[in-house]
N, C-alpha and C positions, 0 to 999 in steps of 0.2 A: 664385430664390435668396431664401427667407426672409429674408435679413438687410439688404437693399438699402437699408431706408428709416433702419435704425440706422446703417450705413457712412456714407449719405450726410449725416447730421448729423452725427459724428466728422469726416467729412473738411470740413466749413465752422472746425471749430475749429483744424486741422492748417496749420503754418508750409509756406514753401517751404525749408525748412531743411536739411539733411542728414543724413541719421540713419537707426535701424532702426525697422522698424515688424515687431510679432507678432498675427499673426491666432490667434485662441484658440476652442473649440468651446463649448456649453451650460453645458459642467462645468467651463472655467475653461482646460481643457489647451491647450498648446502646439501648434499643426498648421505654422505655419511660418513661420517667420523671413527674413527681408529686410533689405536696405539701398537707401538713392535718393539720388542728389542733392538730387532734389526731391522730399520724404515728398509733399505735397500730390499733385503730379499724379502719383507713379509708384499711392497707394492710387488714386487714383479711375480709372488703368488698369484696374482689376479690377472697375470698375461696365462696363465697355464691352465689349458684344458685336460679331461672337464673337468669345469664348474657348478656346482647349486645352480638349479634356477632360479634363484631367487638372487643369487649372484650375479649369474649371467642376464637377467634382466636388466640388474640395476646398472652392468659396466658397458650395457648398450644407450644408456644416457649419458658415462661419464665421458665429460671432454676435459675436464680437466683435474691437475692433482697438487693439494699445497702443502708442505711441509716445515714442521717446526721441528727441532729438535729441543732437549730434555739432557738433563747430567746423568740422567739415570731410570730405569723400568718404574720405579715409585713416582716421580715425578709425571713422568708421562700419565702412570694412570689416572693422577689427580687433573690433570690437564686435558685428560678428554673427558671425562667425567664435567667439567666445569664447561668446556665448548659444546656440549651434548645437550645441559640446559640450558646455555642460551641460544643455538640453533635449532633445536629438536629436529636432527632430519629425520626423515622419511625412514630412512631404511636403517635405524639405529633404534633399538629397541629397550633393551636391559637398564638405561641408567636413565631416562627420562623421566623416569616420577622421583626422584631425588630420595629413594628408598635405602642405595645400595651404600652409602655410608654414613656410621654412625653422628650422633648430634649431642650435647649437653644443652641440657634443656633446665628453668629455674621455672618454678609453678609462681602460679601469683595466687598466693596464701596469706594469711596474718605471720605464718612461718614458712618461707617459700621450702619448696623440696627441690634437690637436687639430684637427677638422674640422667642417665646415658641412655638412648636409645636411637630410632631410625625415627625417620619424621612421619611416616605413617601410624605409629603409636598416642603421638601429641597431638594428632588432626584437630582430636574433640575438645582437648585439654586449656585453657588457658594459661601459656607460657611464654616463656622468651628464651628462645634458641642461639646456638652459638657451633658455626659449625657449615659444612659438613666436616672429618677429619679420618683422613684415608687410611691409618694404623690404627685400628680399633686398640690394640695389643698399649703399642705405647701411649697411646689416649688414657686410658686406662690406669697405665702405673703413674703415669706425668700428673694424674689428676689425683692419686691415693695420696702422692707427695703433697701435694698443695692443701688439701682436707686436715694433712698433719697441722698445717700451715694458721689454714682456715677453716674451721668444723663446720660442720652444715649438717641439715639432716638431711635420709634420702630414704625412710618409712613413707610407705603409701598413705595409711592415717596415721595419726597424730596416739599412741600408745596411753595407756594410763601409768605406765611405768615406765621409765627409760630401761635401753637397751645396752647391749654391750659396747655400743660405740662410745656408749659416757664415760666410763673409768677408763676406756682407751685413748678419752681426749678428740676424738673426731666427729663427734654430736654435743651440741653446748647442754642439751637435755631441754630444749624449751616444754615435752610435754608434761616435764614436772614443775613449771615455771622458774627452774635454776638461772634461767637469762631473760631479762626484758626483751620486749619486742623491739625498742629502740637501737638496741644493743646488738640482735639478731640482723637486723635493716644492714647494721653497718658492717658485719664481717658477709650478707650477700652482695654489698654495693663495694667491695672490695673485689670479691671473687667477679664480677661481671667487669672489673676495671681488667682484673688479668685477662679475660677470658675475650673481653675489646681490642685485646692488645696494645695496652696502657700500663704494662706490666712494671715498668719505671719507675710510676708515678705509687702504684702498690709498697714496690723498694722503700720509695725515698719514706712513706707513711709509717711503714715499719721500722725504720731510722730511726724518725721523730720518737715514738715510743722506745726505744731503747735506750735512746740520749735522754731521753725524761726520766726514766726509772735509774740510770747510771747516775745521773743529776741529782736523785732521792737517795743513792746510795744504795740502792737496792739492787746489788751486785748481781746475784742469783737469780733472780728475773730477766736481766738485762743480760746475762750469758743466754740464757733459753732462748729469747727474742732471736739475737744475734747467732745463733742457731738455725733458726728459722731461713732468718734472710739468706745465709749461706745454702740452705736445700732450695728456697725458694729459685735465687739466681740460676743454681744448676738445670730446676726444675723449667726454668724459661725455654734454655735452647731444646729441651728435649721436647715439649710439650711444640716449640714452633715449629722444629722439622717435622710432626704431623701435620700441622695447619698450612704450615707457608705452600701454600700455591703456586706458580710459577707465573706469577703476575706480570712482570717480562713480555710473558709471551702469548698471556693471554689479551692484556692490551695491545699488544702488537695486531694481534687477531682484531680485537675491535674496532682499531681504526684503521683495519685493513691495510697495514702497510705490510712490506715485504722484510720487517727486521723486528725484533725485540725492541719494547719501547723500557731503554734502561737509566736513562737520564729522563726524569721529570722537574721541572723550574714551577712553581708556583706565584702568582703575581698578588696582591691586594693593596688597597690603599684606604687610606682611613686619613679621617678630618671631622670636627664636630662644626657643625651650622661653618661650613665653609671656610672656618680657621686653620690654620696653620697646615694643610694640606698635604701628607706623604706619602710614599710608597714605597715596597718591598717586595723583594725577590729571595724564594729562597730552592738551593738546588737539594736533589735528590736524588744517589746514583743508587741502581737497586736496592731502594725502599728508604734507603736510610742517608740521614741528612749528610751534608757534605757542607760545611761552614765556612767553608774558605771562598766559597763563590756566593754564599748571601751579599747581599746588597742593600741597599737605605736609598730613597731619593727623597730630595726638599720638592715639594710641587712648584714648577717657575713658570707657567702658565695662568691666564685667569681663568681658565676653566677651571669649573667644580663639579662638573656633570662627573661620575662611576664613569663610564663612559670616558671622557673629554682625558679626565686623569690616568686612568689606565695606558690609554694611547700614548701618553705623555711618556710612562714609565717605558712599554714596549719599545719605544721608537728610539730613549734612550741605551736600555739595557744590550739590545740586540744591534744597534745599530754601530756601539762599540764593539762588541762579541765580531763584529763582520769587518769591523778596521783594523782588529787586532789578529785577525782569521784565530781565534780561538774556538772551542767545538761548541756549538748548538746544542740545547736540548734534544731530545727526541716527543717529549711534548712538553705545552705549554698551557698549565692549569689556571683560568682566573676564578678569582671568585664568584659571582654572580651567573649569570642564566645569558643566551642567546644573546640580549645585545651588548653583553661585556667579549662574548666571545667572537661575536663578526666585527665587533673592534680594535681586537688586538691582531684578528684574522687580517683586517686591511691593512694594518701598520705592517705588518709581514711582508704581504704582497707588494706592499709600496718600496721595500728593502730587498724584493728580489727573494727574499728567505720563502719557497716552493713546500722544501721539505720535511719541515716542523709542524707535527699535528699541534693543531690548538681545541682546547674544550671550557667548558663551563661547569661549573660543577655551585649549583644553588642549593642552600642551604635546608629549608622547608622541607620540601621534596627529597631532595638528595639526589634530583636529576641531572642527568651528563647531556652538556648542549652542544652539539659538536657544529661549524657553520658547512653549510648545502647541504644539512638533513632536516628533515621537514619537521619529525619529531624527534623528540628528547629520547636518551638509551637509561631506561628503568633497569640498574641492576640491584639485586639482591642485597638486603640489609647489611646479609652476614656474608657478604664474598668478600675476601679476601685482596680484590682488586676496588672495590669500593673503600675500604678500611684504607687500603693505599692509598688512595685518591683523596680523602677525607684527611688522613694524616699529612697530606703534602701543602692542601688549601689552609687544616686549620693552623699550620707551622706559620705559613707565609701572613694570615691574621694578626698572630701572636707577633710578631717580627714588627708587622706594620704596627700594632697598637701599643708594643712597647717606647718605641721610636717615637710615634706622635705624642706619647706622655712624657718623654725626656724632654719634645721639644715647647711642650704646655709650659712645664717647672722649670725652664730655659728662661720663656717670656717672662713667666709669674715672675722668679727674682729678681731679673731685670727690672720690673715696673716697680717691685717695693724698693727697692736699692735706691732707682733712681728717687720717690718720692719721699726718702727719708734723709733731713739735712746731715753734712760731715759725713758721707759718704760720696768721696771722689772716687774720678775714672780708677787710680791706683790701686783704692782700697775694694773698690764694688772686684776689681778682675783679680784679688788675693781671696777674698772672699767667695766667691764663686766657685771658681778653682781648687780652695781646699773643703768647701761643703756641697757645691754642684746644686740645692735647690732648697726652698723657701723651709721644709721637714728639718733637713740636715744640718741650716743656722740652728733653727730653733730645739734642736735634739740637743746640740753639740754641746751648749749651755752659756752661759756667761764668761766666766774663766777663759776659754779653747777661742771663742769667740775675738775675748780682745784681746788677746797672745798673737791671733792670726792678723787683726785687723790693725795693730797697733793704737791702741785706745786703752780708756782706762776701763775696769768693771763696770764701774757705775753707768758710763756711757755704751757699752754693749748691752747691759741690762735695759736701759731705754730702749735702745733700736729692736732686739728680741720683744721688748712689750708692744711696741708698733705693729710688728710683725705677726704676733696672735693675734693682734686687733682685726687684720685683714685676715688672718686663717687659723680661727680659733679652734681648727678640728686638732691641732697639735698642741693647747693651749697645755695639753697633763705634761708634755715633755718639757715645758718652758723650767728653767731651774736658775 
């Protein structure tokens, strides 16, 4: 085995830590992938004669070995399991056809069905899957909690009579017609929010209904509810430590660097027909947002190109980030496809910044554009490092297109203010100030209005009537 004396220095520098390790051939390729408790002594098994043949075949091509480490044996397995289907090497067998763990899967039905199984079960089926999830065990009980939550059915056919899951509460009973199909839509379009990992947005939903029912008085309801959200909550972290993938490390793998990629920055900008032009950055240290390093820029260029703008943001963001020697992303996601990201890719290179992956991530597709790859990296709906990726762009959207609507209703009052008489510099920057946009005069009413503006009623009640004139979509609040 040519390569014995390179291994055996790789493995003096190898932790006893748990993790994957990738044996790779002359040209760089993948031949197979592994996990160990112990990275150290399961590579240096493979210095020790004898071997399988089919071993010693395959360690007479390795030249070389790479190593990620893992918090723990679980983690590792989910993590080769994930590098396995996007390299499929050669000499790795058992997890290739994405058989070896389990999936929830939602039928597309007039009443979808909800069930657990492998993905070679749902080949023929039309569904939408969610998954894969390495603890069958806790998969399992993380989702009996949630069904308390959210009933569903998970009958093969449709019964002539309901089952025992009705008076248990965990089937709405659609095959007796107990629930409209409308009704049915909206506890599976909840369940597929949690199951997206939008679990949040689930929370806040079940909020509104309990502050609505607490609001009607309807105490008793509004305990049960409030009930719910508390298993619910619980029921998050249990149900993510089966899913959460080591994303970390498996984008580190992707963009082939030699570290965990744990810092993601997000870029987008947003403008309508070339008005008021801005952009936004938002950070993400292991998945989860980090708001003290968001950012806002005014566009000060005349460029309006995606393109033109972006560079504008990059050159600003980062080129601060390098005067203040503050820490750098480990990548940097725009929004858009290819020529957003050899964009932002040059603005880097023009700042010396070498070490920051940058990619693209377009919306349609859901393609990852990385620049000097020829094609795009197609990953999985349902991985766990796309759902990352995806949560980091559409943060940095939401950021940009709150921003540019502050600075729309910025303009808009400015322009009404100015073209309404007895409205000076003094009173437009009191006014302003304590309602911020053209909605929050015309909400606040008449009274609030000329208290702040110093006026009388009758003349705040003119300028509000002005004001619907030009944006009669608030015309019900006027008062």
């Amino acid at each position: 085995m040519g390569s014995c004396a390179d291994i055996e220095k790789k493995i003096e520098q190898i932790s006893h830590q748990p993790g994957v390790y990738i044996f790779r051939d002359h040209k760089g390729d993948v031949l197979y992938i592994g996990k160990a408790a112990d990275l150290k002594d399961r590579v240096r098994s493979y210095l020790r004669q004898p071997l399988l043949l089919k071993i010693s075949i395959m360690m007479q091509k390795v030249k070389g070995v790479h190593i990620l480490t893992t918090s723990d044996e679980k983690e590792a397995l989910l993590l080769e399991n994930a590098l396995i289907k996007q390299y499929k090497p050669p000499y790795n067998m058992k997890l290739r056809d994405d058989k070896d763990y389990p999936l929830i899967c939602i039928s597309e039905e007039k009443f979808p069905r909800v069930a657990i199984g492998r993905r070679k079960r749902f080949l023929k089926l039309k569904a939408e899957c969610f998954g894969p999830y390495p603890d069958a065990t806790a998969l399992r009980k993380a989702l009996s909690t949630v069904r308390r939550i959210i009933p569903y059915r998970t009958c093969i056919n449709l019964p002539k009579r309901h089952c025992i899951y009705y008076p248990l509460k965990l089937c709405p009973a659609p095959c007796e017609g107990r629930i409209l199909r409308q009704d049915y839509a909206s506890l599976i379009k909840q369940l597929k929010l949690f199951l997206q990992g939008k679990r949040q947005k689930v929370i806040r939903n079940i909020h509104t209904r309990m502050q609505k029912l607490s609001d009607e008085q309807k105490y008793e309801q509004a305990k049960i509810v409030r009930d719910k959200i508390y298993l619910l909550e619980k029921t998050v972290q249990r149900l993510k430590q089966s899913y959460d993938v080591s994303v970390p490390s498996i984008l580190g793998e992707l963009f082939e660097t030699k570290k965990d990629i744990n810092i993601i920055e997000g870029i987008d900008v947003s403008n309508i027909s070339g008005v008021h032009p801005v952009g936004s950055v938002v950070r993400f240290v292991r998945c989860r947002p980090f708001k003290s390093e968001y950012r806002r820029y005014r566009i000060l260029s005349s460029e309006r190109s995606d393109a033109g703008m972006l560079s504008e943001v990059v050159h600003r963001r980062y080129g601060k980030l390098l005067e203040e020697k503050k820490q750098m992303p480990d990548l940097i996601l725009v929004d858009g496809g290819i020529a957003q990201a050899n964009a932002a890719k040059r603005i880097l290179n023009g700042l010396r910044i070498l070490s920051v992956c940058v990619a693209g991530l377009a919306k349609k597709q859901e393609w990852l554009f990385v620049p000097g790859k020829k094609e795009p990296i197609v990953l999985s709906r349902d991985s766990a490092s796309l759902q990352a990726l995806q949560m980091v762009r559409d943060e940095a959207h939401r950021f940009a297109m709150s921003y540019h609507k502050k600075i729309r209703s910025r303009s808009a009052i400015h322009s009404i203010l100015d073209d309404i008489s007895g409205i000076g510099p003094v009173r437009k920057s009191r006014i302003i100030s304590e309602f911020g946009s053209v909605e929050g005069i015309i909400c606040a009413g008449y009274e609030k209005v000329a208290k702040t503006a110093g006026c009388s009623i009758e003349t705040a009640k003119k300028w509000i009537e002005r004001m619907v004139k030009f944006s009669p979509q608030f015309a019900v609040h006027s008062r």
